[in-house]
N, C-alpha and C positions, 0 to 999 in steps of 0.2 A: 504494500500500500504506500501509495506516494502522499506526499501531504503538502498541501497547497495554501499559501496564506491568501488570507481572506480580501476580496478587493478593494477594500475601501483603505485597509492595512497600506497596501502596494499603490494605493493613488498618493495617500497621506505621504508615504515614503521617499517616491518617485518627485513628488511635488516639492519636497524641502532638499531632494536633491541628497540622498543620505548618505548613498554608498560614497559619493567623490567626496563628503564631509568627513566620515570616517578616516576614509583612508587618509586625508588629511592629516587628522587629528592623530591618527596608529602612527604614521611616518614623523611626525614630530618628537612623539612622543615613545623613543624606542630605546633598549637597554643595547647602547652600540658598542660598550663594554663587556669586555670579560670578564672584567669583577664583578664578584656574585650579590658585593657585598655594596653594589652602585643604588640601590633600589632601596630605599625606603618600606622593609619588610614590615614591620611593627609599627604600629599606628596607635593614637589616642581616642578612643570615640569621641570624647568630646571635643578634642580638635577639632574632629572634621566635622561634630555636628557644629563647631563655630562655621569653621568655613562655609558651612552648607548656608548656617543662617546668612552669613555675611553673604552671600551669592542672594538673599532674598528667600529662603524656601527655610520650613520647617523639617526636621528629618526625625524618626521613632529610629532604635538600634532594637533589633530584633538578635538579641543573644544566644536564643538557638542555633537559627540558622544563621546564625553570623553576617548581615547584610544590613543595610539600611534603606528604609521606606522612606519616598519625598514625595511630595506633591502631589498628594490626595487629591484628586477631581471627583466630586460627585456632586456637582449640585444640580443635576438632572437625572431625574429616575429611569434615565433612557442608558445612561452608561457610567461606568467609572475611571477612572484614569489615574494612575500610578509607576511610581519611577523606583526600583531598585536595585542598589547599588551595593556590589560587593566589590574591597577591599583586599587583596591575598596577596603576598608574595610580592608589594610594592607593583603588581598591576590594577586596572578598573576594571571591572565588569561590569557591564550595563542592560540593567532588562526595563523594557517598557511594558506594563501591563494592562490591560483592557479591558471590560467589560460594557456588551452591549445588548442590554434588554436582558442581563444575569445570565447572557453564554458568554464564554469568554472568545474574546477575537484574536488577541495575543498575549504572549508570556514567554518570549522567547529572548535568549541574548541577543547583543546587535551582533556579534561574528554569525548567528545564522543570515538574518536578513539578506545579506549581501547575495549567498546563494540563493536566493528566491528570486531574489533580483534581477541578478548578472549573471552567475554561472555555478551551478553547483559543486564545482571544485574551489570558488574561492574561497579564500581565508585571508581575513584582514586581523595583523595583530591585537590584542588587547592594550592599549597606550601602560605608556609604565614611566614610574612615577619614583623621583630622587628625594622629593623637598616636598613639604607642605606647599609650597609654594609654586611647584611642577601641579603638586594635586590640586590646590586652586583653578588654575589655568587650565586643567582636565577639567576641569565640574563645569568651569563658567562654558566653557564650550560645550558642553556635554549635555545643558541646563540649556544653552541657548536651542538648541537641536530638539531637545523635547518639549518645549514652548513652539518651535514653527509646527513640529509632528501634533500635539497636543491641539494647535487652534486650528491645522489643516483636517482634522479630524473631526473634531467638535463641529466645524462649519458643513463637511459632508452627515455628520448625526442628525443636522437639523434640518439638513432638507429632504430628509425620510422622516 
């Protein structure tokens, strides 16, 4: 069984232009080093929930599964919209997550996207990160990317 993202996912995506942003963001943002020790492994949650806030967004740390939830959208009972962020080994991962009408439409990292995309052999690195200061400049781009995805979606939710 092949599995197909959903088309409003793939307009939303298409339309902010994501994969040539990613790939942006992954080739900026790459351990060009051999040192293992170049990456900013260990992190503060509350760092980064500062930095989060300082980007404008509120973040929960979800201590289970080790990841942080941002930018809760629901104030339409037609969908929900949410950003989670995991933190590992001094890279980001990045999931957007969706519901519409309580099916989910996505929940997938962005390195799937790109194959739905473009080609399913691709793989766009996960950006990786030295400094608080690397990881700021990940988020705000990262944050910028999910606000064009976030209102190019919301605006095709409403005219169904």
């Amino acid at each position: 069984m092949s599995l197909e993202m959903k088309p409003e996912i793939k307009v939303a995506l298409e339309k902010i232009k994501f994969v040539d942003r990613y790939k942006l963001l992954s080739g900026k943002y790459q351990n060009n080093s051999n040192d293992v020790d170049d990456k900013l492994e260990r992190y503060d949650i509350e760092d980064v929930k500062a930095i989060i806030k300082k980007l404008g967004y509120d973040a929960e740390f979800d201590k289970k599964e080790k990841f942080f939830k941002v930018g809760v959208l629901d104030e339409s009972p037609n969908y929900k919209i949410w950003f989670n962020i995991i933190l590992e080994y001094g890279m980001t991962e990045f999931i957007w997550v969706v519901y519409h009408h309580d099916e989910v439409r996505l929940g997938s990292p962005w390195s799937v996207y790109s194959r739905f995309l473009v080609d399913p052999k691709e793989r766009i690195k996960k950006p990786v990160y030295r400094s608080y200061e690397e990881l700021e400049q990940i988020l705000k781009e990262a944050f910028s990317m999910y606000d064009d995805f976030k209102g190019e979606l919301i605006n095709l939710y409403n005219e169904h």
